[in-house]
MARZA-320702 format. One record per residue (C-alpha): x, y, z; residue number from 0; residue in three letters. Coordinates in nm, 4 decimals, decimal comma. Each point is the difference from the previous one (the first is absolute). Layout:
N
<pt u="X" v="Y" w="Z" resi="NUM" resn="ALA"/>
...
// end
This chain:
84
<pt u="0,0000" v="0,0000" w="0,0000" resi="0" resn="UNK"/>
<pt u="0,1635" v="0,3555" w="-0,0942" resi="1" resn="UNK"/>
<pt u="-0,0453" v="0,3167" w="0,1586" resi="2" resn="UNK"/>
<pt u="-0,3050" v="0,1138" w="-0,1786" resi="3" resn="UNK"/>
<pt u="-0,2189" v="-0,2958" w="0,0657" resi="4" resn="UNK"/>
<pt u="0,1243" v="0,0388" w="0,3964" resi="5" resn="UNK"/>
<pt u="-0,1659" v="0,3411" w="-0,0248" resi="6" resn="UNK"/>
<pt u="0,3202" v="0,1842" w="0,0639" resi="7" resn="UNK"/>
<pt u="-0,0011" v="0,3578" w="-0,2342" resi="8" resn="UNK"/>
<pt u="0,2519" v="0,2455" w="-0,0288" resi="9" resn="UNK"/>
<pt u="-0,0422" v="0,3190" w="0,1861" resi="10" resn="UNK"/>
<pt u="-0,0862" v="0,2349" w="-0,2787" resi="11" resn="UNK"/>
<pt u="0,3078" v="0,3120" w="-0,0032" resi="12" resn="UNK"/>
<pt u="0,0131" v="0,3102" w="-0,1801" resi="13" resn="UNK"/>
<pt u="0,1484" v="0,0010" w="-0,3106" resi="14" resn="UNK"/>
<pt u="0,3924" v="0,0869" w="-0,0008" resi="15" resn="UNK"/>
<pt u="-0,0787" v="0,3865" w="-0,1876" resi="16" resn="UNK"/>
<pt u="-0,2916" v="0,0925" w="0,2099" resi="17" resn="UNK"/>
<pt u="0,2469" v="-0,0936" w="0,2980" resi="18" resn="UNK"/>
<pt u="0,2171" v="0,2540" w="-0,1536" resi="19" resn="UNK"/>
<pt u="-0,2219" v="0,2606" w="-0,0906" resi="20" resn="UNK"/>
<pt u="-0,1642" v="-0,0146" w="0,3597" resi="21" resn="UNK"/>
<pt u="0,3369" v="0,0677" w="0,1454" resi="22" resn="UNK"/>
<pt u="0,1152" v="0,2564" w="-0,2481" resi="23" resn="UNK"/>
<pt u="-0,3170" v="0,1912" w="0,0991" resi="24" resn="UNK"/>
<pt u="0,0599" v="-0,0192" w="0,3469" resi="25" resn="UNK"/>
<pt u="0,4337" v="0,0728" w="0,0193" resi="26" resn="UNK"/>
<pt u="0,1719" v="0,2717" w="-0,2045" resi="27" resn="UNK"/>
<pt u="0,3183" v="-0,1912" w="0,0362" resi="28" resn="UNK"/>
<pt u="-0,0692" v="-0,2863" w="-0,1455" resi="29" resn="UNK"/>
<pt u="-0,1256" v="0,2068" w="-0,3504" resi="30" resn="UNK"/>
<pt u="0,3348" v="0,1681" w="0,0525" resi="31" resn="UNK"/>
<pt u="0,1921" v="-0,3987" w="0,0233" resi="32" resn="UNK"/>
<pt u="-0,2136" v="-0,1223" w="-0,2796" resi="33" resn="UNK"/>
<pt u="0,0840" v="0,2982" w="-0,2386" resi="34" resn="UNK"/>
<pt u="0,3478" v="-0,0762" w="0,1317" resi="35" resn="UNK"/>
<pt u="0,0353" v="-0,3513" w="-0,0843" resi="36" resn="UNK"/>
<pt u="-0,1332" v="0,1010" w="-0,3611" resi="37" resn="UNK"/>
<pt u="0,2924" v="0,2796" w="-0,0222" resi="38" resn="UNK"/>
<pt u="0,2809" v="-0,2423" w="0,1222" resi="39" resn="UNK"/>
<pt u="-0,0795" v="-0,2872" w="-0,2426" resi="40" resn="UNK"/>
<pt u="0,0109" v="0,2848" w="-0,2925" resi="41" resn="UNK"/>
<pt u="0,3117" v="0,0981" w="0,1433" resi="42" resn="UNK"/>
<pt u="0,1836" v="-0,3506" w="-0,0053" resi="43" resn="UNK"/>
<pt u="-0,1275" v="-0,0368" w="-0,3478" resi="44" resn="UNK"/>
<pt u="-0,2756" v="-0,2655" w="0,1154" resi="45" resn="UNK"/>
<pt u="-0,2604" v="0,1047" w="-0,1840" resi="46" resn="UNK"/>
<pt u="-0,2164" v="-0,2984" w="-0,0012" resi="47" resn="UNK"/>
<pt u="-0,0275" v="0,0543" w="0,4043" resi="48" resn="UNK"/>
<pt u="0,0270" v="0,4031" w="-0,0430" resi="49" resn="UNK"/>
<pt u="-0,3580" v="-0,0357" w="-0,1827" resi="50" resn="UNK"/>
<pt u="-0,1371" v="-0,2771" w="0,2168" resi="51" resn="UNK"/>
<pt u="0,0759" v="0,2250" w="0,2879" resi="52" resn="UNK"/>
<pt u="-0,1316" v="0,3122" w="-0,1579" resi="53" resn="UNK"/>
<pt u="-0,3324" v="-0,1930" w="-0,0965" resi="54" resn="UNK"/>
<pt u="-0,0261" v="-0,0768" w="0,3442" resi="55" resn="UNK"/>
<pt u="0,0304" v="0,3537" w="0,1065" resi="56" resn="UNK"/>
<pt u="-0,2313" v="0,1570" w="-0,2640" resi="57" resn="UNK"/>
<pt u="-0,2707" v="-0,2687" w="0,0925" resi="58" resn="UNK"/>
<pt u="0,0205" v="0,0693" w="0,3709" resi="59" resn="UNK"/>
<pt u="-0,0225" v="0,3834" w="-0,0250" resi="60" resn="UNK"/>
<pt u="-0,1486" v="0,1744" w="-0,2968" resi="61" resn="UNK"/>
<pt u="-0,0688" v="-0,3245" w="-0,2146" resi="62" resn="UNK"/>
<pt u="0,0084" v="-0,0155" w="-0,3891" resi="63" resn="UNK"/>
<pt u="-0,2881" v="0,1503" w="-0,1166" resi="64" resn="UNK"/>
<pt u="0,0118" v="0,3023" w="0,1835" resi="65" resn="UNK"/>
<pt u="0,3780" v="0,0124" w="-0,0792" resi="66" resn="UNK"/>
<pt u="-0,1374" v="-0,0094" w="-0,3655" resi="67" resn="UNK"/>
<pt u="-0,2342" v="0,2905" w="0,0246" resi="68" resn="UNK"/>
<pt u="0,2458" v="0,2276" w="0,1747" resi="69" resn="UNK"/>
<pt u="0,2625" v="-0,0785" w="-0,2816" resi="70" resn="UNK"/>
<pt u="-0,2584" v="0,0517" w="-0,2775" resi="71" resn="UNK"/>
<pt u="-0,1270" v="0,3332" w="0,1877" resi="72" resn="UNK"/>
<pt u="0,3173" v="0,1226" w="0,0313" resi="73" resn="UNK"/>
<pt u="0,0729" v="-0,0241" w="-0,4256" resi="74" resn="UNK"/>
<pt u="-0,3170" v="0,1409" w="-0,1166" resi="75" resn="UNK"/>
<pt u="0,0358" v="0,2377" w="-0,2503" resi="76" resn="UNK"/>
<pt u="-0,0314" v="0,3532" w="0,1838" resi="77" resn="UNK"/>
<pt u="0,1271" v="-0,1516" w="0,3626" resi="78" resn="UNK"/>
<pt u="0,2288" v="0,2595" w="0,1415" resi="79" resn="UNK"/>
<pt u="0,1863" v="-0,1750" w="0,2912" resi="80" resn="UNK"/>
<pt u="0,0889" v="0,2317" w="0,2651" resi="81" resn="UNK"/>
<pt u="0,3481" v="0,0370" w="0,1035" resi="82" resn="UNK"/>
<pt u="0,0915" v="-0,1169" w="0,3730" resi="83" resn="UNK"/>
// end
């Protein structure tokens, strides 16, 4: 008899980016390690890892699609970005 017919499930966890995004949202420093990580791998020349990590930042903080829109805002014909 296995596990599943003994009745025996799994807790159910978060999923491993929600875990991340909850404690992004909650601790500064961690964004700031996360961006950080990204940076470093760049650096090295990793940049299989350096986009990993920065995916993981970007998804944890602003996400992609709003990270989208403020790029495509921001080259709009007539968009005047103020200096500073």
């Amino acid at each position: 008899m296995d596990v599943a017919q003994k009745g025996f499930e799994m807790p159910r966890t978060r999923k491993f980016p929600d875990l991340v995004k909850a404690r992004a949202d909650r601790d500064p420093k961690f964004r700031e390690a996360l961006l950080q990580e990204a940076l470093e791998a760049f650096v090295r020349g990793d940049t299989a890892e350096g986009k990993a990590a920065l995916r993981t930042y970007v998804n944890a903080t602003i996400g992609f699609e709003k990270l989208g829109r403020a790029f495509q805002d921001a080259t709009e014909p007539g968009h005047v970005q103020q200096p500073g």
